[in-house]
N, C-alpha and C positions, 0 to 999 in steps of 0.2 A: 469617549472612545475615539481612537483615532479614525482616523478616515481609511487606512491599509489595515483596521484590523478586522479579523474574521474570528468565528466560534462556530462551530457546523456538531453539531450532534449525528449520528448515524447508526443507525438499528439495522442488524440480519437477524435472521431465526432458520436455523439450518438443522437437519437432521444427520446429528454427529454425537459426539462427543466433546466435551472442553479439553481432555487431552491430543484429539485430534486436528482439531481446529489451532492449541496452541501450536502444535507441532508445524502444520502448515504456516503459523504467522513469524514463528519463528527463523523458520529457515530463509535466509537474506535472499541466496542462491537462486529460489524456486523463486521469484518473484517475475521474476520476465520470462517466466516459462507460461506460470497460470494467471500469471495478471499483467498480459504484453502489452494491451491498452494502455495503462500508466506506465509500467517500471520498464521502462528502455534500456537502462546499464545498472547496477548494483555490484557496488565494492564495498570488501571488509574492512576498512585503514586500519582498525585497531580492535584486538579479540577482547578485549574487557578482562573478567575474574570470571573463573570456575563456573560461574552461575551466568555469567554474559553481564552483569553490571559494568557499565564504564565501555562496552562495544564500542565502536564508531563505525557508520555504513555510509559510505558514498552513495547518492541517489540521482538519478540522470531519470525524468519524469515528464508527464504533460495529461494534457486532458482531454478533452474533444476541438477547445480551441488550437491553431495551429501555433503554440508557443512551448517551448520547452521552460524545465525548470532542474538546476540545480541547489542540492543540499544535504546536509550530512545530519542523523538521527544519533545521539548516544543513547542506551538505553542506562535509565536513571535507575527501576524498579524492574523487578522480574515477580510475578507473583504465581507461576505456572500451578497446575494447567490452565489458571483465572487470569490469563493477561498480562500486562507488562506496560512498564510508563517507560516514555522517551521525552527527551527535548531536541530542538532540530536548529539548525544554524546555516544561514547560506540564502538561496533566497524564499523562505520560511526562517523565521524565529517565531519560537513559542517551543508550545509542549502536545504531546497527545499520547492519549492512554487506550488502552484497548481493553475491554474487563469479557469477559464470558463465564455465562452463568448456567447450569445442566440444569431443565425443565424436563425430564421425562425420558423420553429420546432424541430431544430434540436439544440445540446450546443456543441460547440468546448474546445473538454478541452486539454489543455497544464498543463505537470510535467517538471519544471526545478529544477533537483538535481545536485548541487557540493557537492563533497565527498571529505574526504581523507579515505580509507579504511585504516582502525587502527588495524583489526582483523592480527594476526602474520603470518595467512597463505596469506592472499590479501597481506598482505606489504610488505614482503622480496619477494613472487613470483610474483609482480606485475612488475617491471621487464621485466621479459619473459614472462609471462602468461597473459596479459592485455587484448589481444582480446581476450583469452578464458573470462575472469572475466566479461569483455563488453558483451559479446556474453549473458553469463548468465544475465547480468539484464535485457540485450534487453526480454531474455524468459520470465521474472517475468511481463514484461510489458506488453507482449502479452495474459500471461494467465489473468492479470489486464483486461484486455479490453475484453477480451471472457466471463469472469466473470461479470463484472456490462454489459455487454448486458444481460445475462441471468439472473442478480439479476432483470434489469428494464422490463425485461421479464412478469418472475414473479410477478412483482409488477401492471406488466398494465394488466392482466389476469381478465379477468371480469368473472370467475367463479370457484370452485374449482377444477374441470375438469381440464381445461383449466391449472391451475399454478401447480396442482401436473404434467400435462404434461413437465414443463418446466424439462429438463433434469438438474441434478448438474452440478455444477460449478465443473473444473478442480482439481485433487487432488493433496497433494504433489507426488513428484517424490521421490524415496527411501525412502517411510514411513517406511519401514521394518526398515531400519537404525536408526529412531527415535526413544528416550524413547516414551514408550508409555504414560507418563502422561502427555508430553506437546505436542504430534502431535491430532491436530484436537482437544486438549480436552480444550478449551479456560476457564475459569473461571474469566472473567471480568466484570467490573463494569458498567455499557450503560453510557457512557457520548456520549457528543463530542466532535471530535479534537482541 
């Protein structure tokens, strides 16, 4: 295995639906809305087929460390309301699959991402630094999961009381350090992934 390469598994269990939850993972758009932590900017390059096969999304990202990361996801499979496979290029290559499964009232969802981090700082210090770099996406994943609870929050609020109650979603970590024209300022196109 290489030294840049990563495999991270990731489990929620949400009280949803799978067509809801695809809904949200879907939409590129909403992504630095309810998950500003990570997704800083999100572009549509290319809408794919009828079903979103062939998409391409620009992604402007980072994690709790102060580093950014560029990269673009096509999506390869669409399986909705059960998920959808991507491959990613930039700095990430690999693939990641998102699967969701209905237990009752509740939707189990599984992120399996293989990478290679191609970005110059993950590749040469990946190496010695791996559990820290690990460590950072385990964070990205946790603010994931804190966020679409309070997006599905929000969306099950039966009044507007009620959803302005819902507190925001996690912010990034050293916005300071961000230009300011790509942190939080998304300018993209509503599709889905």
């Amino acid at each position: 295995m290489a030294t840049n390469s990563y495999h991270f598994v990731t489990h929620w269990r949400m009280r949803s639906t799978c067509e809801e939850i695809s809904e949200i993972l879907h939409d590129a758009s909403s992504l630095t809305r309810w998950w500003p932590s990570v997704y800083l900017d999100v572009r549509v390059l290319e809408m794919g087929d009828e079903r979103g096969i062939g998409r391409v999304v620009g992604l402007y990202t980072k994690g709790w460390l102060p580093y950014t990361l560029h990269w673009r996801l096509q999506i390869t499979a669409d399986h909705t309301p059960h998920g959808f496979d991507f491959d990613a290029d930039g700095d990430f290559v690999g693939h990641g699959e998102w699967t969701l499964a209905q237990d009752g009232e509740w939707t189990n969802i599984t992120y399996d991402w293989r990478i290679l981090a191609e970005k110059p700082l993950l590749r040469y210090f990946s190496p010695i630094l791996k559990p820290i770099f690990s460590h950072n996406h385990r964070w990205a994943m946790r603010q994931g999961e804190k966020s679409l609870a309070l997006e599905l929050e929000r969306r099950h609020a039966t009044t507007p009381a009620a959803r302005a109650a819902v507190p925001s979603p996690p912010p990034p970590t050293f916005a300071w350090l961000l230009p300011k024209s790509r942190a939080g300022n998304s300018q993209t196109v509503r599709s889905r992934l």
